[in-house]
N, C-alpha and C positions, 0 to 999 in steps of 0.2 A: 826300559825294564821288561824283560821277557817273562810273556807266561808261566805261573806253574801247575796250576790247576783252571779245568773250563766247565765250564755247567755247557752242554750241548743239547739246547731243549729240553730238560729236565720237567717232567712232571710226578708228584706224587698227590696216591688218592689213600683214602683209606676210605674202602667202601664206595660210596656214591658221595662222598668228601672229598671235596680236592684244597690239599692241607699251600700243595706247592703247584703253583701254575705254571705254564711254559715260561723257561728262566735259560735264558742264555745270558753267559757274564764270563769274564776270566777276573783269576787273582793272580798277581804279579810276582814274580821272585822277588824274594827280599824284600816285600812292603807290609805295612800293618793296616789291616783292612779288620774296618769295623762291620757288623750286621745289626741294625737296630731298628723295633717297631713294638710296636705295642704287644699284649697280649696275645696269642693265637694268630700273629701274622705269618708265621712258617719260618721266620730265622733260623727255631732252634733244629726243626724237621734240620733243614739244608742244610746244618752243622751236622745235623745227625746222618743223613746219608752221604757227607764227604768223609766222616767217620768210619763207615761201613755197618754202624748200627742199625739205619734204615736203607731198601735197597727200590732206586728211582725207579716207578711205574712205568716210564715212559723218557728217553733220553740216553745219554753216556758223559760220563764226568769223566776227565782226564786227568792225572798225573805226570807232568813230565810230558806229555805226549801221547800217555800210554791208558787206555782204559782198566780202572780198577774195581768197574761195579762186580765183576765177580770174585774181589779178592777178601777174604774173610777180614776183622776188622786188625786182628795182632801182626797181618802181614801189607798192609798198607805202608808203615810210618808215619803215621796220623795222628799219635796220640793227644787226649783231650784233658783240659784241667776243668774238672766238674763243679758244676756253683757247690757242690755239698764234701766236694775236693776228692771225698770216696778214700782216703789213707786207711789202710790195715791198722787196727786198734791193738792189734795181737804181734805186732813187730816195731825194733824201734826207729829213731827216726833215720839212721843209717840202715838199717835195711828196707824201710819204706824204699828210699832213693836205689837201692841195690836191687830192687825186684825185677825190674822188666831187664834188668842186664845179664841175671840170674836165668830168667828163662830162656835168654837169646844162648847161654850156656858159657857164658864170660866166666873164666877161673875167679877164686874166691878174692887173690891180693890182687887182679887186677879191677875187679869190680869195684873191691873198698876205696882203693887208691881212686878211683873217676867218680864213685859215690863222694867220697870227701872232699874231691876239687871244686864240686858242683854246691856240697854244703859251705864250703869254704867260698864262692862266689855268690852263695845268694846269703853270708854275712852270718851262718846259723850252725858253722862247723861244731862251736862248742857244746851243741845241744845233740850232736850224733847218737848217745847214749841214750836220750831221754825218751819215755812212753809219751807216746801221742795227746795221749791226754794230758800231760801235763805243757803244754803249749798252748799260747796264746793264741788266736785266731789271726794276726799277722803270721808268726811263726809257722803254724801249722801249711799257709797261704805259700809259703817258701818252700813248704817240704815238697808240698805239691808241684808247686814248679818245677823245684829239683828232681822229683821222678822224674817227671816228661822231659827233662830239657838233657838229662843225662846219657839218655839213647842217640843224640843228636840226630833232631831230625831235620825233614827241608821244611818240617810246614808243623806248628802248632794250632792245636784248636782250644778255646777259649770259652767255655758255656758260663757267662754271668760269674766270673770268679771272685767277686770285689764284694758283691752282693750283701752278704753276712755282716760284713764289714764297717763298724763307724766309720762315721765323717771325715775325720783325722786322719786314721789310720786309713782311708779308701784313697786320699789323694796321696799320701808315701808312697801306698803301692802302683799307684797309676805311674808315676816316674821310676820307680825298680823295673816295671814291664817295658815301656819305654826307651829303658835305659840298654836292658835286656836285650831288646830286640834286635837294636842298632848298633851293640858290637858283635852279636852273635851272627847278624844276618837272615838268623831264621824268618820264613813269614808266619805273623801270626793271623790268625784269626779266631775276632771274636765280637762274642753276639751280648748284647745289652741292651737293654730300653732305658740304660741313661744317657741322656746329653753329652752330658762335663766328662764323662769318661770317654766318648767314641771321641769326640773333638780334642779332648786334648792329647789321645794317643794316638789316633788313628791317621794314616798319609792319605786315607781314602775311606769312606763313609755308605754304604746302601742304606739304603730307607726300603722297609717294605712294608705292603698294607695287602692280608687279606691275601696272601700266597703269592704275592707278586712286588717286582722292584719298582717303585715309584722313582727312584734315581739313584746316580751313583756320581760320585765327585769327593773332591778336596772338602776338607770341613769347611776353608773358606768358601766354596763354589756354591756348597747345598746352605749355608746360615746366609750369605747375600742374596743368594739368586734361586731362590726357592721353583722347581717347574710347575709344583701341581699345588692345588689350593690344598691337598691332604698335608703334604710335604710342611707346606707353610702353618697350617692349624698345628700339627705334629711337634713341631720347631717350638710352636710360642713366641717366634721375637719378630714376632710383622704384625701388622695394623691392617687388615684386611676391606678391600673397598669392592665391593658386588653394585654394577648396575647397567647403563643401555649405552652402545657408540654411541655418540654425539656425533662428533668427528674424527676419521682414521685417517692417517696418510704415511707415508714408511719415515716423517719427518715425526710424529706424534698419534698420539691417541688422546682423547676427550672423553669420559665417562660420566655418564649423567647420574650419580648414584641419590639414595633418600636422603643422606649428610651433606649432597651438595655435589659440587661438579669436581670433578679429580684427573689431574696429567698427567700423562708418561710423555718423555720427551728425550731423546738424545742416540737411539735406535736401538733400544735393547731390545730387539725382536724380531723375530726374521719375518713372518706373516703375520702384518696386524691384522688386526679384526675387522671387519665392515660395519657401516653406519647400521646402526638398528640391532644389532648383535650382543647380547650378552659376553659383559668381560670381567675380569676379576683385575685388581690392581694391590697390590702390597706394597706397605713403605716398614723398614726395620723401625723398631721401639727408638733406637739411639741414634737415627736417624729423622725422629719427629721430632721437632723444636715446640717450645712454648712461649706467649706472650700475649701482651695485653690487646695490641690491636695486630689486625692481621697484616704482614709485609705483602707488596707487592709482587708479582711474577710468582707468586708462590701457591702452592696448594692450600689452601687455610679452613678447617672447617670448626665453628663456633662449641665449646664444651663447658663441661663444668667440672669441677674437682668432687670426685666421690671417696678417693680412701690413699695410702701412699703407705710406702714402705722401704725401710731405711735397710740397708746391707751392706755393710763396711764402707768403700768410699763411693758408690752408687750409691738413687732412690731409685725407685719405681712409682711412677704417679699415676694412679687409674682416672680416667676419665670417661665421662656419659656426653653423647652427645644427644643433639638436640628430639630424635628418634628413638632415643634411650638405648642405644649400641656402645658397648662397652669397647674402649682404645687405652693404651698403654704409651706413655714415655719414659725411657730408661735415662737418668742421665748424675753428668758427679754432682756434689753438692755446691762446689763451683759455678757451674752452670744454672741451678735455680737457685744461687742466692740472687738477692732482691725481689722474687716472686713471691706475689701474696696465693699461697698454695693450702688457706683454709677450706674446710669441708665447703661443697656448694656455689664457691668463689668462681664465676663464669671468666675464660681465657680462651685464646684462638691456639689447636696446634696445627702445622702447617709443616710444609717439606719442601724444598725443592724439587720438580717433576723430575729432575733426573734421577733422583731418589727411587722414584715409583716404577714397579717389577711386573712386569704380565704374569700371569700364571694360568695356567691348564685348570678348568674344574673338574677335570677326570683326574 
């Protein structure tokens, strides 16, 4: 998949603030590339100067091949769907969708005619007459779309669009955009701090913290194979183990942590650590097992049950260990029937080493 857009060293400051740290990355033709991180991690900046809203301190972003940090924002092809959507109150919903075609200077029955294909493809033609306000908050989520998608461009951008949005109605439209993207071809991009939305639409995932990319991967790449302990705390679905080599060799790793001794085993790592070295090791929730006594050949470290929570055909069992460190297993109810899983009930969870992930503490 060839490039279409590249961050080429990009920095932005604001002031003696640096929002966006040195960032080199391309986004792909034709792929849905998510951006997600907490609060004030610079996601939205980076949306906002591929936009041409904000313009890089330091750097050149590419288009195509072509630099557009001097290109004002209505002459890019960028257009952006805003978490607050931004629809004209004072237009209805067919001319909402006719606007930017209107100003590109598209005659009146060719506008209507590709305004109405577009209302017709996101399922909301019959509503072409109605005032904005009278629309539901899916509804109005479609008009939006249909602006931006109506100009055809090569690249959508994405600012928290789902946001507003119940529960219900936020997973429909995760699959409309989805669905969207991969017959139109366009790449989208967009920026969230939720999980279940980057992963479930996303072909490709950043994580940023604090103005910089902690990594970039498949949603399966960055949920199994977390690189930095931020990534993995960030995540929530790893059991995190901090403590000294025991023993390293490029066959395994031995971690002497406060819960007890923890394995990695089977090469997932290309420089292990040395004896005496601080290392971190993660094992996934749905990857820790539980039981009464600990198996053999296994990671096992002694807990107790402190609280559990039930969600559709999953639990989640929280566990304290013997240090009073909080661990998590995720699993069906399959799985823990015959477990006596009362509050306080002491149980070993354990993993197999190949389980367990190196991770970066930077």
């Amino acid at each position: 998949m060839e490039p279409l857009v590249s961050f080429e060293g990009v920095i932005k400051r604001y002031g003696d603030f640096v929002a966006v740290k040195k960032m080199d990355f391309t986004i792909r033709k034709g792929e849905f590339l998510a951006i997600m991180g907490s609060s004030g991690c610079g996601k939205t900046t980076t949306l906002r100067m591929l936009a041409g809203l904000d313009a890089p301190t330091e750097g050149v972003i590419r288009l195509s091949g072509q630099p557009i940090d001097h290109l004002p924002t209505w002459a890019r092809d960028t257009p952006m769907v805003w978490q607050s959507l931004a629809l004209f109150p004072f237009l209805n919903v067919r001319e909402n969708v006719e606007f930017a075609l209107k100003m590109r200077g598209m005659g009146r029955a060719a506008r209507r005619q590709k305004a109405e294909h577009w209302l017709d493809r996101m399922q909301i033609l019959e509503f072409a007459d109605r005032n904005i306000a009278q629309l539901s908050g899916g509804q109005r989520q479609r008009v939006a779309l249909a602006r931006s998608l109506v100009v055809e461009p090569q690249i959508l951008l994405l600012d928290e669009p789902l946001s507003a949005l119940d529960a219900a109605l936020k997973v429909r439209m995760q699959s409309v955009l989805k669905t969207l993207q991969r017959e139109t071809g366009i790449t989208f991009v967009y920026v969230t701090h939720s999980q279940s939305e980057a992963f479930s639409m996303a072909d490709r995932v950043v994580i940023m913290s604090r103005g910089q990319i902690e990594q970039i991967g498949t949603p399966q790449e960055i949920y199994g194979t977390p690189r930095t302990r931020f990534v993995a705390d960030f995540l929530g679905s790893s059991n995190i183990f901090t403590g000294t080599v025991r023993h390293s060799s490029a066959q395994g790793v031995e971690v002497e942590t406060p819960d007890g001794p923890v394995t990695l085993t089977g090469g997932a790592f290309a420089a292990p650590p040395k004896a005496g070295e601080t290392a971190t090791l993660t094992v996934l929730d749905t990857k820790t097992q539980l039981g009464l006594v600990p198996p053999g050949g296994a990671n096992a470290i002694r807990v107790r049950v402190i609280g559990e929570e039930f969600v559709g055909a999953t639990a989640t069992i929280y566990l304290e260990t013997a240090q009073g460190r909080e661990i998590r297993v995720q699993k069906s109810h399959d799985e823990l029937a015959g477990l006596p899983l009362g509050i306080g009930q002491e149980l070993f969870a354990h993993w197999s080493p190949t389980d367990s992930h190196l991770v970066a503490e930077a």
